[in-house]
N, C-alpha and C positions, 0 to 999 in steps of 0.2 A: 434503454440502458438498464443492466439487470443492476441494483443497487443490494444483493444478500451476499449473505458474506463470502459466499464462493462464487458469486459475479464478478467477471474482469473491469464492471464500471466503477467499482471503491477502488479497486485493484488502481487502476486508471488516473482516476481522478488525486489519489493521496500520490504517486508518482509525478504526477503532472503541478503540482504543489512544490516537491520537494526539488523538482527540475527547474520552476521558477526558483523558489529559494537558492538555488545553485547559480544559477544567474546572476540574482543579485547579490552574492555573496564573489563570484568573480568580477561583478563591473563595480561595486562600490567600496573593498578592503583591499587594503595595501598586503602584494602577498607580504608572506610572513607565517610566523607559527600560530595566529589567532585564525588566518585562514583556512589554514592547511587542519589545523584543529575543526575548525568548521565543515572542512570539506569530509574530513573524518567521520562527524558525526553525520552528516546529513547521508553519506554511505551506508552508514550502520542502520540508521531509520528506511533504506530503501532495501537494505536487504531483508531488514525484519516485513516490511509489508507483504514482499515474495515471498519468504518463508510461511505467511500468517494465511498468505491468500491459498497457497500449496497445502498446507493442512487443513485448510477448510476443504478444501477441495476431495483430500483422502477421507476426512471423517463421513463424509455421504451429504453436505448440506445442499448441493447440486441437484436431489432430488426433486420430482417436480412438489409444488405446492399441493395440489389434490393430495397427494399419496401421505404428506404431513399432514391434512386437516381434515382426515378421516375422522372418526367420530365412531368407531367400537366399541359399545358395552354392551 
């Protein structure tokens, strides 16, 4: 599992977090506007992750390791 920050395993793993948290924010709160608020925010935090994981992706951090820990001077 690639755990850097343009790996799909952080990608994964904080999705898979927030999809429990959705769970259990649908099987234990009475709908209502604290859920619906809830369901809000925990959307907001799953888009920001796909946005975070898609800009790392564009910056170059996908490069391999060797090619980062060159050592030129």
């Amino acid at each position: 599992m690639d755990l850097s920050p343009a790996g799909t395993g952080r990608m994964g793993i904080a999705l898979v977090v927030l999809a429990v948290l959705g769970l259990l924010t649908w099987q234990t709160m009475e709908a209502g506007k604290y859920r619906s608020l809830t369901w809000i925010l925990l959307a907001f935090f799953a888009v920001r992750v796909v946005l975070g994981w898609l800009r790392s992706r564009k910056m170059g951090y996908e490069e391999s390791t060797r090619n980062r820990n060159r050592l030129d001077v």
